[in-house]
N, C-alpha and C positions, 0 to 999 in steps of 0.2 A: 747196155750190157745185159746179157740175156738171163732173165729170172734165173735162180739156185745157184748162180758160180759165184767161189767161196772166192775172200782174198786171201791175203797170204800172212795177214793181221792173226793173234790170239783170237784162242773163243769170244773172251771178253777183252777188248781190249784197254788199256788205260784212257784212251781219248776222252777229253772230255770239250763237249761245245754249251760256251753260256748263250742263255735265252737269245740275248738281242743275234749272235750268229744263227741259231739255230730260226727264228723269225726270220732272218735275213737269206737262206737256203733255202727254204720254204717256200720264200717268196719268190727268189729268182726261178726257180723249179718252175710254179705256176703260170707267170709272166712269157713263158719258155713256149709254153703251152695252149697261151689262153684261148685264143680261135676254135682250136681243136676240141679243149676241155669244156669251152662253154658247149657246143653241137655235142659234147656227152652227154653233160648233165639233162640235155634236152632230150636226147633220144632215149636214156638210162629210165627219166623219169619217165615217158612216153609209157614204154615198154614196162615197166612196173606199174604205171595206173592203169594199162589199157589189157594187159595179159597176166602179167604175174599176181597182180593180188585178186582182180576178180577170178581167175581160177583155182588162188587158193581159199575165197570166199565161195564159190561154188563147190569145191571139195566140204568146207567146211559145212558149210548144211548139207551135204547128201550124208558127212556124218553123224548129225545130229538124226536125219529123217530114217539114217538106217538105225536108231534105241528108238522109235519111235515120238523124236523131238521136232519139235518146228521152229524154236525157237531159242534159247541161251534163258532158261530156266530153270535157276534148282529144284523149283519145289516139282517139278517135273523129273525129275533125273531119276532113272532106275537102271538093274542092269537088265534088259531083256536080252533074247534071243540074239536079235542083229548087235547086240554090245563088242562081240568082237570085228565085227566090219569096223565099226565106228571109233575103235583106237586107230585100227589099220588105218582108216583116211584120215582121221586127226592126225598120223603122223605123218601123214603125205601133204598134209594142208601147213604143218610148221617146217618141212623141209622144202615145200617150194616158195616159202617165206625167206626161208632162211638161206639158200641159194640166190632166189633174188637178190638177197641184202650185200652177200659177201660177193655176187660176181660186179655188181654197182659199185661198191668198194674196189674191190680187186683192178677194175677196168681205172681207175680214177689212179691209184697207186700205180700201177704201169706204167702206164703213160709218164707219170711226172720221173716216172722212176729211168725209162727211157723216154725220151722226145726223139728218138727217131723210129723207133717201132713204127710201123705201115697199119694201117686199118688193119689190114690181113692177119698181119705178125700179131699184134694186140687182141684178134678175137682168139686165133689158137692159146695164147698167153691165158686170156678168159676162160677156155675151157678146159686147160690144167687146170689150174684153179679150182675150176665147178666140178670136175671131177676129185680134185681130193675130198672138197666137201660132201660129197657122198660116200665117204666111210663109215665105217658105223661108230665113231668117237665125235659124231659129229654133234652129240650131244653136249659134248662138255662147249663147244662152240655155241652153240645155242643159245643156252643157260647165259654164256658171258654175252652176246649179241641183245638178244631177245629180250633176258633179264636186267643183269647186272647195270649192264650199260645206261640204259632209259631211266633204269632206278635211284643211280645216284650221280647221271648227268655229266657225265666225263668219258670221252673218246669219242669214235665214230658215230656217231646218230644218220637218220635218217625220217623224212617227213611220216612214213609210216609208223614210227616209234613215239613221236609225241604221244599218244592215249597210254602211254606205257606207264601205269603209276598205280600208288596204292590210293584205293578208291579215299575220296575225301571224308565219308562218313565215318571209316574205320580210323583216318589220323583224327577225328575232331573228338570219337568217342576215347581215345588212347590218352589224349592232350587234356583232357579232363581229371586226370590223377597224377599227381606229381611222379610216382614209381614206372609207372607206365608211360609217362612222359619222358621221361630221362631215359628207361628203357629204348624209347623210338630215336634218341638223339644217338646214344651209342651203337644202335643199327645202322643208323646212316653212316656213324663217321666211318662203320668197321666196312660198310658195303664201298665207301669212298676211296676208304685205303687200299682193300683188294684191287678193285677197280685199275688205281694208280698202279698199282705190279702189275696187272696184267696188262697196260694200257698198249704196250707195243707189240702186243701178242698177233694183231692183223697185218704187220708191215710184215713179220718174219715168218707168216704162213701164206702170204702170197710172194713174197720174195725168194724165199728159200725154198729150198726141198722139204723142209721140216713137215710134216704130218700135223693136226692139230695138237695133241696131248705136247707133243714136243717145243711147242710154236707156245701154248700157255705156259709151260717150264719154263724155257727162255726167257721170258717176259719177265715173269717172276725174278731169273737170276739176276738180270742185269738193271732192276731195279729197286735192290735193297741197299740198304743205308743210307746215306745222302743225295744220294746219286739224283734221281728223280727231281728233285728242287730245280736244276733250269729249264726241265719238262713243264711243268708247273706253271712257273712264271711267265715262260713264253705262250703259254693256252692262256693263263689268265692276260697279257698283255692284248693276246689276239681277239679274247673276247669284250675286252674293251673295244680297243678300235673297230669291232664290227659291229657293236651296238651303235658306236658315234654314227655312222655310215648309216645303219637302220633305223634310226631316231632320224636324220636329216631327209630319208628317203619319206620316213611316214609321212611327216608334214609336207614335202616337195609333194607329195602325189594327193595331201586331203587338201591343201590350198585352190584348184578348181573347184571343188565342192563347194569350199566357205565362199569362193569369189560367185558363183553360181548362185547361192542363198540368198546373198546382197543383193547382186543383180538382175538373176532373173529364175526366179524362183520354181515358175513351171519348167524349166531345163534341168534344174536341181537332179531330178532322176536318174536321166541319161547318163548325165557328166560321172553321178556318182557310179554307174556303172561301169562308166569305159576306162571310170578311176581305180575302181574296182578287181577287173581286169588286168589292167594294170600292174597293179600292185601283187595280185598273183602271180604275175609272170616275174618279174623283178624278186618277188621272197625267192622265190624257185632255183633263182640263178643264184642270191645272194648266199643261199643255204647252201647249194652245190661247190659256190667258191669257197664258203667256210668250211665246209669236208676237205676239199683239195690245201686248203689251207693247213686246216688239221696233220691231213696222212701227208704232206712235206714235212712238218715239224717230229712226226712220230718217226717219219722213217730218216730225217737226218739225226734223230737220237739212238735209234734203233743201230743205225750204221755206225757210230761212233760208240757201242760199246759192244757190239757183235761182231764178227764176222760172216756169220749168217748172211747178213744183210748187205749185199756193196754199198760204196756211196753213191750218186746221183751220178747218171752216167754224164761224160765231158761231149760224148758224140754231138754235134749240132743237131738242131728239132728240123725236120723235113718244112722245105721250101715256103715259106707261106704261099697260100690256095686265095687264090680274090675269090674263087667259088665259095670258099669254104665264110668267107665273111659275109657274103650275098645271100644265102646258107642262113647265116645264124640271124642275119637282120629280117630277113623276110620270113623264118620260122617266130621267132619271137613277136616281130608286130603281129603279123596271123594270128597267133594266138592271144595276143592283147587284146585282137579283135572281137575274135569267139567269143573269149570266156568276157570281155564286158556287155558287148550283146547278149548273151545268155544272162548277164547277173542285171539288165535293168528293168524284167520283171521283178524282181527284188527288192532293188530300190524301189517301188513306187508301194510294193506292200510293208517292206518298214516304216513308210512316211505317214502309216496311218497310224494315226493316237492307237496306242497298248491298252488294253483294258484285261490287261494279266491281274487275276485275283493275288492278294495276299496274304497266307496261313502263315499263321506262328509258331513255330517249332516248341510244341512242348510248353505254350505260354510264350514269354516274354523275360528272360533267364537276366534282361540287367534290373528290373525291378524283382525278381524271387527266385529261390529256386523252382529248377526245373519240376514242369506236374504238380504246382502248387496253387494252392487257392491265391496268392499272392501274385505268381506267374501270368494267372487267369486275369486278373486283373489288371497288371501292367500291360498286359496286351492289349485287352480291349480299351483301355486310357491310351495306347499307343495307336489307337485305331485300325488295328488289325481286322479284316472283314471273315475270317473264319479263325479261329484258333485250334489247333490240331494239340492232340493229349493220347499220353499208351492209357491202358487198363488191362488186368490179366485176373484171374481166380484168384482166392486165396485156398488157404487149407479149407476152409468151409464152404467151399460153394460159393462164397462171397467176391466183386469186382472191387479192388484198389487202385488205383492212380497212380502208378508206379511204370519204367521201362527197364528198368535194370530185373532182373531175375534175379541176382545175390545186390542186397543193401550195401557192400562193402563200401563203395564210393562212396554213395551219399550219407549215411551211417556214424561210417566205422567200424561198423558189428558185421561180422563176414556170416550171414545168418540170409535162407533164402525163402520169396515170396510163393513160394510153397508149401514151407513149410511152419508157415504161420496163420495165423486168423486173421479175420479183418478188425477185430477188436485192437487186436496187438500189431497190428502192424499203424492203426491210425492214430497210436499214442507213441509212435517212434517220432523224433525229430531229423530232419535230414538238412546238410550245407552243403554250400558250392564254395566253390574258391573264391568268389568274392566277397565272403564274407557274409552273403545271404541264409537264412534258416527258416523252416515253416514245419510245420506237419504234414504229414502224409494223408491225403483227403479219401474219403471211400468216392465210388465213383458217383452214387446219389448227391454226395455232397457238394461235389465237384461241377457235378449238370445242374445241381438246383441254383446254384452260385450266377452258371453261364445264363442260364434263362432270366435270370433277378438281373442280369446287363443286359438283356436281350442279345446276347453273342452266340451266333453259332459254330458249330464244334465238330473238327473233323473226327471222329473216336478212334482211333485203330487198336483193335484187338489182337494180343499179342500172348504168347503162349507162355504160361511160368511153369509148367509140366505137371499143376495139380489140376489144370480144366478137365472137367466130366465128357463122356461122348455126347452131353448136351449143352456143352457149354456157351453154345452160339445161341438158341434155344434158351439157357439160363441169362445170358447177357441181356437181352431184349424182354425178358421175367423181368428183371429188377429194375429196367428203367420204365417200361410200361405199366408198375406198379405206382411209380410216383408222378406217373401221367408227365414225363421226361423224354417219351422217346422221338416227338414229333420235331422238325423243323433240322435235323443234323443230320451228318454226314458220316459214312463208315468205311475202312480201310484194315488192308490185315496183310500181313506177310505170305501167311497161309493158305492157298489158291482154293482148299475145300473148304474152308469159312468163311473166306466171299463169295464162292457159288452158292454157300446154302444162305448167307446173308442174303442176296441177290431174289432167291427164292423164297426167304420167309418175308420182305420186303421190296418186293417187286417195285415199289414205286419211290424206294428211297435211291438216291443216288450213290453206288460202292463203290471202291476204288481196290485192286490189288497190287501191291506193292513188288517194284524187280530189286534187289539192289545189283543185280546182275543182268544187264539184258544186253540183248544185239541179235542182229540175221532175222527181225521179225517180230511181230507180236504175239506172245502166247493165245492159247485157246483159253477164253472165261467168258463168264457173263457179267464180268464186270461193267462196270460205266466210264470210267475209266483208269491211267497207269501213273503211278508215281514212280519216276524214276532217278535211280544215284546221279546225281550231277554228271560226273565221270562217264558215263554211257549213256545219256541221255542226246544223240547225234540227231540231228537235220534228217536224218533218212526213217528215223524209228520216230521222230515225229511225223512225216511225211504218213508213212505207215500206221499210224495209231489214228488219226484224223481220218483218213482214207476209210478206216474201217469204223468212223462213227463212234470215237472213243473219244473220251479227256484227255489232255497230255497235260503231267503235272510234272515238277523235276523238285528234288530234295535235293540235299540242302544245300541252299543259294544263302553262301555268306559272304561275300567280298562283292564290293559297290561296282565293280567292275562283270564280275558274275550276274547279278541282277541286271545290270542293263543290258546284258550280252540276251537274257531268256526274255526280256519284255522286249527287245526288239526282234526278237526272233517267232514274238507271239503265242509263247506257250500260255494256256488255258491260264497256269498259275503254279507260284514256287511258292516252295516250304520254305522257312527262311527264320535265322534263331534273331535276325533283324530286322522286323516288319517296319522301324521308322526307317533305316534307310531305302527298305523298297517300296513304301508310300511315297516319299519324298522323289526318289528315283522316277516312279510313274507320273508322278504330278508333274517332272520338270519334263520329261519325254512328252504328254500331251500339251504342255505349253508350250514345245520348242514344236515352230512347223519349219525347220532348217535340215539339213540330211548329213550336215558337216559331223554334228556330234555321234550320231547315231554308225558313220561308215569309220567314224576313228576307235569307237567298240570293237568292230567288228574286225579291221584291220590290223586292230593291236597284238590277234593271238600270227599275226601272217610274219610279224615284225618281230618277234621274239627272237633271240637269239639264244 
């Protein structure tokens, strides 16, 4: 039945389908389909990793290069002259994004929506479609695609949208106060629940005639009150059963590996490769089936309370094609092939022992509070090989051991390290949630403590808005007075006080910190970058090394996180648990097997 024709049902109509029917439409829809739908998702994804996103990643940096940026930099960002080119292609870079996404969508819904559409019929279908999304309301699409969706993890997704999240540093600092804790829970549920209204908003903007503004209305109407509840159930039913599937496949495909390790140890590499391989090609398919999966179930709910929407056409699906099976078997091993061929250079460079440093986030926060002489200690008793610590000026001129700018967390006293002395700030008391409390150290006290354990100390200098225009200058006064400054290590947010660090210590190793980075490595004279977990990719490592840089990554806190960055051989992670990443390294250069190390790695491919 041909997209936009109305039935002869109410707006809304009363129908109502429970989960197990609406799972059960879904599925036969797919099933209808499947030959056809697998040679989509294949070609959909082709054509999105091979043209659509590198050209909106080439757009994207000609707009950063027209403000004069090279890189995804704050401390770089100004408005210069070229600032208007550089909205212009920033918004050509999110709408050839966001077309991509919804004609991949679009073509997937079609299809199951008719199974007998012709290749032909189904690309003109695609370009209705692509053409409404280039109205100019395409914004409010956007927003729900782009945003909403990847943020609270319910509706259409897409492998481009996983990095889609609020960076980890911002929830660990939020999750540190009860107010602002409970604040981030009641974000999620409220970003959950829109989400759930709008969730059928894609079936009835590529099904119907409806526009976007009108297609998110919809959505909205016919999803208040109870209604939504076997929407619900039948996602979470399906997200079960695709986990079982994905769990069974991980291990079906890391068993060569472990049998490999056993047997024949120098083959280990290969096998993990062409495992590897593998297993990309398979997530690839299993993701594209759980979308197809998904837009059946949205759109036999959609159908059943609109008319907007018809139900699933009855026409028969075009003749099965033995080409079209010959087709999908010989595109997918080809590329099992490729892409494991290419990854068993890989494997042979994970199999080498890790020798990833490990820095202590701020101390060692289950023995003290955080930036505590207590902290200081538990770390290096934890055996942490660098311990990393803030400091910032006070009201006098003076450096405190502090990273918060207002005390209100650790305190109580919503009172800022600006505007106090170093007297008065190191006779304050400060706690954590667990019940720990110490004083607040001046930072002489704090180095002379680290030297008295022989531990060295990453510093990063951190701005509380009362530093002098010599404050970089005065930092290195006060440790150079207590004959403190040799033997550590410095880092700063700040890109013009690691350049002038850089310069007034030539020979000490500086690092400047992204919590933002991608498309490249900043201009500095750093040594090298720490970067947010969250952006912290395979290719801006690639690029930071290349360019004779450190590659550090903050903050690595789940045992799963850590092994992911020592097998991936970054320089070294910041980490608020230095015994599990001690522990983590020790077992990685004991283990000479490939098994454990490709089920790491494997595990983000397997997520559902």
């Amino acid at each position: 039945m041909p997209a936009g024709q109305e039935a002869a049902a109410s707006e809304d109509g009363p129908t109502t389908m429970g989960p197990l029917a609406l799972l059960k439409t879904s599925w036969n829809a797919v099933m209808a389909v499947k030959g056809r739908l697998f040679l989509l998702i294949i070609l959909s994804n082709l054509v999105l990793t091979a043209l659509a996103f590198p050209l909106a990643h080439w757009v994207f940096r000609e707009a950063l290069r027209a403000d004069g940026m090279y890189a995804i930099d704050m401390d770089d960002f100004a408005i210069a002259p070229g600032f208007p080119i550089t909205v212009l292609l920033l918004a050509i870079a999110l709408l050839i994004v966001l077309l991509a996404l919804v004609v991949e969508f679009a073509a997937i819904l079609l299809l199951l929506h008719d199974p007998a559409l012709t290749w032909k019929q189904l690309g003109r279908e695609v370009l209705r479609v692509g053409r409404k999304v280039l109205h100019p309301s395409s914004i409010w699409l956007a927003l729900y695609l782009l945003v909403l969706v990847p943020l609270s993890g319910f509706g259409f997704t897409s492998a481009a949208l996983n990095g889609v999240a609020v960076p980890n540093f911002i929830t660990e600092e939020l999750d540190k106060q009860t107010f602002t804790r409970v604040a981030l829970v009641v974000l999620y549920v409220i970003l959950g629940y829109v989400n759930i209204r709008l969730t059928a908003t894609l079936p009835i903007f590529v099904l119907s005639k409806d526009g976007q503004t009108r297609a998110l209305s919809t959505s909205w109407r016919i999803t208040r009150g109870l209604r939504p509840w076997t929407l619900v159930v039948a996602v979470v039913v399906l997200i079960a059963g695709l986990s079982a599937v994905s769990v069974a496949g991980f291990y079906l495909l890391l068993s060569p590996t472990f049998l490999a390790d056993n047997v024949a140890p120098a083959a280990s590499p290969v096998v993990a490769g062409l495992s590897f391989g593998a297993a990309q090609v398979l997530s690839l398919l299993l993701t594209g089936f759980a979308v197809a999966l998904l837009a059946g179930i949205l759109t036999a709910y959609s159908a059943a309370h609109t008319s907007k929407v018809t139900p699933f056409s009855q026409t028969p699906a075009l003749k099965k094609s033995r080409r079209i099976g010959v087709a999908n078997t010989t595109i997918a091993v080809s590329a099992m092939a490729v892409l494991g061929v290419l990854a068993i250079p890989t494997m042979y460079a994970i199999s080498d022992h890790p020798e990833t440093i490990v820095i202590a986030h701020r101390g060692f926060t289950q023995g003290g509070v955080e930036n505590t002489i207590e902290a200081l200690e538990a770390a290096n008793a934890a055996g942490a090989e660098i311990v990393e610590f803030d400091t910032m000026q006070t009201k006098d001129g003076r450096f405190v051991v502090m990273h918060d700018t207002d005390l209100g967390r650790l305190t109580g006293k919503s009172v800022k390290v600006k505007d106090l002395t170093l007297d008065e700030l190191t006779a304050m008391t400060v706690h954590d949630n667990a019940g720990n409390s110490g004083q607040i150290p001046s930072l002489v006290e704090y180095v002379t403590r680290a030297n008295e354990l022989d531990q060295p100390l990453l510093i990063e200098l951190k701005l509380s808005g009362a530093e002098t225009e010599t404050h970089v200058q005065d930092l290195l006064d006060t440790l150079d007075e207590g004959d403190l400054l040799g033997g550590h290590l410095f880092h700063t947010l700040d890109k013009a006080s690691a350049d002038e660090l850089k310069s007034l210590l030539p020979n000490t190793t500086i690092g400047y910190i992204m919590p933002f980075a991608g498309l490249g490595i900043p201009q500095t004279h750093a040594d090298f970058l720490v970067l947010e977990e969250s952006s912290a990719g395979a290719q801006m490592q690639r690029d930071t090394t290349d360019a004779g840089m450190g590659y550090v990554v903050w903050t690595v806190n789940t045992k799963d996180g850590l092994n992911v960055r020592m097998i991936d051989g970054v320089d070294a992670v910041i980490t608020d648990r230095p015994d599990w990443a001690l522990t983590i390294r020790e077992h990685l250069q004991e283990d000479s097997g490939l098994a454990g190390r490709l089920s790491h790695i494997m595990s983000s491919l397997f997520t559902i």
